[in-house]
N, C-alpha and C positions, 0 to 999 in steps of 0.2 A: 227215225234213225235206228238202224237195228245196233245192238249190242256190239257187236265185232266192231264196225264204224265208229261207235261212240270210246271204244276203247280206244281206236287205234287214232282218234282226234287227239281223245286227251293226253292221249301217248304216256300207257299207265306201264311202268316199267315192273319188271320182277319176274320170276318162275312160277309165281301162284295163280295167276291170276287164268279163270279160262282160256283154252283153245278153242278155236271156232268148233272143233268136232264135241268138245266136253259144253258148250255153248248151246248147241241143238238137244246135248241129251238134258240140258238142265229147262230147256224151252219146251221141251215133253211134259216133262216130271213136275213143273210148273203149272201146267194146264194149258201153254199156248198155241203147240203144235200137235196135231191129230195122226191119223192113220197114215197119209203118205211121207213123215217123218218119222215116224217106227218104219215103215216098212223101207227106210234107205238104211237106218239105225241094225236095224235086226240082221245079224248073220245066217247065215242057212243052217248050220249048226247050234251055236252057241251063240253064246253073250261074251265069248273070250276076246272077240273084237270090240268091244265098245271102249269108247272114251276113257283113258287111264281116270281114275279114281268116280266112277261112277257105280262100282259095286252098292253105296250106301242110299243112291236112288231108288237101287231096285224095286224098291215096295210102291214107293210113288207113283214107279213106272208101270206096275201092277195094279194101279186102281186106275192108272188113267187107259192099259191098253185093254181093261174088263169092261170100260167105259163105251169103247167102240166097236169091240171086236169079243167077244163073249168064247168063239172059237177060235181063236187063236194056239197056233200050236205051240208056243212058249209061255202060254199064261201058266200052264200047271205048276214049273219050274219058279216065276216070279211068286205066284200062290204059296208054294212052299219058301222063297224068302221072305216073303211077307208072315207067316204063320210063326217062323224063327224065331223071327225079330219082336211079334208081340212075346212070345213064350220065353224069351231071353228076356224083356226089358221088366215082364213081371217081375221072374225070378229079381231082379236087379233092383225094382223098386221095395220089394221083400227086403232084400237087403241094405237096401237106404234106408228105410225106417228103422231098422236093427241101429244103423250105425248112429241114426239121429239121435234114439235112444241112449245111448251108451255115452255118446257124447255130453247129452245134456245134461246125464246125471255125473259127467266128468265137471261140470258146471264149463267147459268149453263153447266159444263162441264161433260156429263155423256157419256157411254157407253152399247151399248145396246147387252149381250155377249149371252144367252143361251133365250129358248123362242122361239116362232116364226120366230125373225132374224135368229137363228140358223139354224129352216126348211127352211127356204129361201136361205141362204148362201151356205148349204154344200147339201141338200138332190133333188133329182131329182124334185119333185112335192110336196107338199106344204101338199098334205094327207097320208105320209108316216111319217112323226112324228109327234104323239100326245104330245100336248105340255099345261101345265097346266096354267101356268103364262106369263106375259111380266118380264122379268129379267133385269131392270138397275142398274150397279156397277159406286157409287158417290165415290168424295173425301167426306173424314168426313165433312169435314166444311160446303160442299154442302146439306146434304142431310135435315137437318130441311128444310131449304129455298123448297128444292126441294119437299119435303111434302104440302106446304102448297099452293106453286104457284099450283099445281096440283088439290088441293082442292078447288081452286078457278072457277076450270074446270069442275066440277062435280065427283073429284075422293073424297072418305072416308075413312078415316085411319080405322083400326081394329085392336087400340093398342094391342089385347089381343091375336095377334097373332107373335109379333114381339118379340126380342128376348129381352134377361134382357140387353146386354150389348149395346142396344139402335142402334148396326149397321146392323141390319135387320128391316124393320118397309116393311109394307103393307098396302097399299089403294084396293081400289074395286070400281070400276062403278056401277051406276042401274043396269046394264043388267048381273050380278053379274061376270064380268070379275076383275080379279085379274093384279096386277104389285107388284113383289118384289124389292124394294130397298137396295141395301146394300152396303155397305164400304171394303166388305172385300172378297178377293176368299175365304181365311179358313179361322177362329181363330190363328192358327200356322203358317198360311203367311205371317211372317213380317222378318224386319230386326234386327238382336240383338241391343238391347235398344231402341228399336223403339213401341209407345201404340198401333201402327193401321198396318196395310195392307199398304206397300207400293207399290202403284200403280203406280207411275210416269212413267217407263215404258210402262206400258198399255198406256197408255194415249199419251204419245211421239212416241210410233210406231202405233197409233190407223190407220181407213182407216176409208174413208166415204165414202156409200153405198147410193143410189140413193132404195126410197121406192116408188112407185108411183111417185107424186111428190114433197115429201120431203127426204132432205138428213138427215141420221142420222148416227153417230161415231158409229164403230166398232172395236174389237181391231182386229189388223191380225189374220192373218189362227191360225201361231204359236205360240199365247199369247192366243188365245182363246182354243187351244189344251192343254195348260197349266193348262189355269183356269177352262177347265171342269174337268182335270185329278184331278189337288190338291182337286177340290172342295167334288167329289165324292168317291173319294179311300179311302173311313173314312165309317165307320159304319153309318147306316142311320133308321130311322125309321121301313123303309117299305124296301127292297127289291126293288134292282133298276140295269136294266139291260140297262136302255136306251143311259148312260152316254158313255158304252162301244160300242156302235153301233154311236152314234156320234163321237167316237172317230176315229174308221174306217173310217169314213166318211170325216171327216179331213184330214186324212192320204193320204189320196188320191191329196193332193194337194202336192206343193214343199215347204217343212217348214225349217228357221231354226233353227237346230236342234243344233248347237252351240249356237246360243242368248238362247234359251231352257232352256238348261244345268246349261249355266249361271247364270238366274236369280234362276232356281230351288235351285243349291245346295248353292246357294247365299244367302238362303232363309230356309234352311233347310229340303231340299223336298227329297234330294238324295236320300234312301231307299223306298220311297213311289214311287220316278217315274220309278225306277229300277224294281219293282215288278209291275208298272202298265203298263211298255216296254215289260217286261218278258210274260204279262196276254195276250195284245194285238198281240203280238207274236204269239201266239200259237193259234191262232182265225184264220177265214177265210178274204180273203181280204188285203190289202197293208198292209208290217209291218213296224214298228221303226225300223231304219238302224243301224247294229248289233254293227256298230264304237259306238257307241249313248247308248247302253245295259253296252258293255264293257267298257268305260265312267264311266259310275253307279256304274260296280262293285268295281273299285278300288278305287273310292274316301272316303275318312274316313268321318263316319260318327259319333258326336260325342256320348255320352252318353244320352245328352238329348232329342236328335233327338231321338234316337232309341225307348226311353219311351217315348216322344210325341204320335212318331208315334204307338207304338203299343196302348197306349191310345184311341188313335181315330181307332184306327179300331177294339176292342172290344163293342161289346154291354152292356150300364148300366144301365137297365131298372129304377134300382133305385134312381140311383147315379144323375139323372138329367142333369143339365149343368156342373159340376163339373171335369168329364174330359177334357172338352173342355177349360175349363177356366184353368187347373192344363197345359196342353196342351199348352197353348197359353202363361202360364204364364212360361215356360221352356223354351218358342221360343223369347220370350222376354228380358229373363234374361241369355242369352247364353254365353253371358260374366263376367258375377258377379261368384262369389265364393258359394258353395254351402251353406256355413250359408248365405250368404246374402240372396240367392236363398228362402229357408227357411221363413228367419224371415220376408221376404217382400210378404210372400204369403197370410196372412191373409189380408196388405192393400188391396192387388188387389180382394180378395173377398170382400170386406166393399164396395170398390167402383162398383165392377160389381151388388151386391144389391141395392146401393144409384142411379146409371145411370138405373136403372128396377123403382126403385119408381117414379123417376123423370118423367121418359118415361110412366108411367102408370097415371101418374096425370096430365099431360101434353095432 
């Protein structure tokens, strides 16, 4: 059953999930379709025709079109994003060890999960995923401290990038390198009556990874296969195919997939890992072990979950933060009664505005 088929059976709903055309370019970059799939894929000119959010394949797609076609007359162009992308993710790991550093002598407890670590952990060579930011996931309590010991380093906040509910914030180096900080895989990632992202697991099964020569925390294979799925299986800005090529990548190692399960429907994730098991299924490359799929289908999911979740995976150009907060504030109140649910919705907006002003003058 090919991938388009297997989606459109299990009839996986949302804005993120592949287009048959972003489907073919991920079945390239994969290793499963050869030279008569580039040569539908390729434009005469440019790469400006291909499948929206497929820029971060490139490099992929540059080792597999060297694979068969050596003269090819677009390899030069993917060669040079491929050559970027190792030359960026140095510099970037360069600057991950800085920050692990500085952190740990903060005595701060962070985690260093998507990012360059990522290229490093799970991908062959280090120019095969283009990587935008350094990604570290704090506890709440940490992450002011963690802002400022770093500013002390030469990093600069760019409050006007961070999010209203103050657990995304962003610094930036001279050499205009980015690090996202955050408190949270989703919005929706928590435990019922609980304000934040409960992490503690992450953190209690973390590993530490030798960089050069500094070590910096990681979480394992299968909390970090976790935290990219929750993170990105939601509607996003831009078109993003990168998440599901990382995830393959993952897959390839021995995860478990019982602790997985656990903390997911623990969490309220059941439908979203179900359809994101279902997606990666149907793809080229190792799949979710099928005990682990059928798992997903029979567990109840309740009412809120299912509006969480379809919340986050439509697009609301207008609507702003709004879902995400209406999202979060469902995954939160999983236990209150629907008026309560209700009347305590306006606090949690009063406070998500007052924790943006404060963050903003701050």
């Amino acid at each position: 059953m090919t991938h388009d088929s297997l989606v459109q059976k299990r009839r996986l709903r949302g804005d993120f999930w592949p287009t048959p055309a972003q489907t073919r370019v991920l079945e390239l970059a994969l290793g499963a379709a050869g030279a008569d799939v580039w040569d539908d894929l390729r434009p005469a000119a440019s790469l400006d025709e291909l499948a929206p959010g497929s820029f971060e394949l490139l490099p992929l797609l540059y080792e597999r079109v060297a694979s068969f076609d050596a003269a090819d007359p677009m390899l030069s162009m993917l060669k040079g994003v491929y050559r970027r992308t190792w030359v960026k993710n140095n510099v970037l790991l360069d600057h991950t060890k800085a920050i692990g550093r500085v952190l740990r002598d903060a005595s701060i407890s962070a985690l260093f999960v998507e990012g360059p670590v990522l290229a490093a952990r799970f991908y062959r060579v280090l120019g095969l995923r283009p990587t935008a930011s350094i990604d570290v996931v704090l506890r709440p309590e940490d992450i002011g401290d963690a802002v400022n010991s770093l500013a002390a380093s030469g990093w600069q906040e760019q409050t006007e990038w961070g999010s209203a509910q103050g657990d995304l914030r962003y610094i930036v180096m001279n050499d205009r390198s980015v690090c996202s900080l955050r408190t949270r895989v989703a919005p929706d990632f928590v435990l019922p009556g609980r304000e934040f992202s409960t992490l503690e697991p992450f953190f209690a099964s973390g590993e530490r990874i030798l960089l050069g020569d500094v070590e910096v925390d990681v979480p394992n294979a299968t909390d970090t296969l976790l935290a990219v799925c929750v993170a990105h299986a939601r509607a996003e800005p831009l078109p993003n195919l990168q998440w599901l090529v990382d995830a393959k990548m993952i897959l390839r190692l021995e995860l478990d997939w019982d602790g997985l399960l656990e903390i997911g429907l623990e969490r309220s994730q059941g439908r979203r890992l179900r359809d994101v098991l279902t997606c990666l299924k149907g793809l080229p490359g190792p799949e979710p072990p099928a005990a682990a799929i059928a798992r997903l289908d029979v567990a109840k999911a309740s009412g809120r979950e299912r509006v969480a979740y379809a919340l986050a995976s439509k697009s609301f150009s207008r609507a702003r933060a709004l879902p995400s907060i209406v999202s979060e504030h469902l995954a939160v109140t999983a236990r209150e009664t629907w008026p309560r649910v209700v009347l305590s919705f306006p606090r949690r907006v009063r406070a998500r505005r007052s924790l943006a002003r404060r963050h903003t003058e701050a």
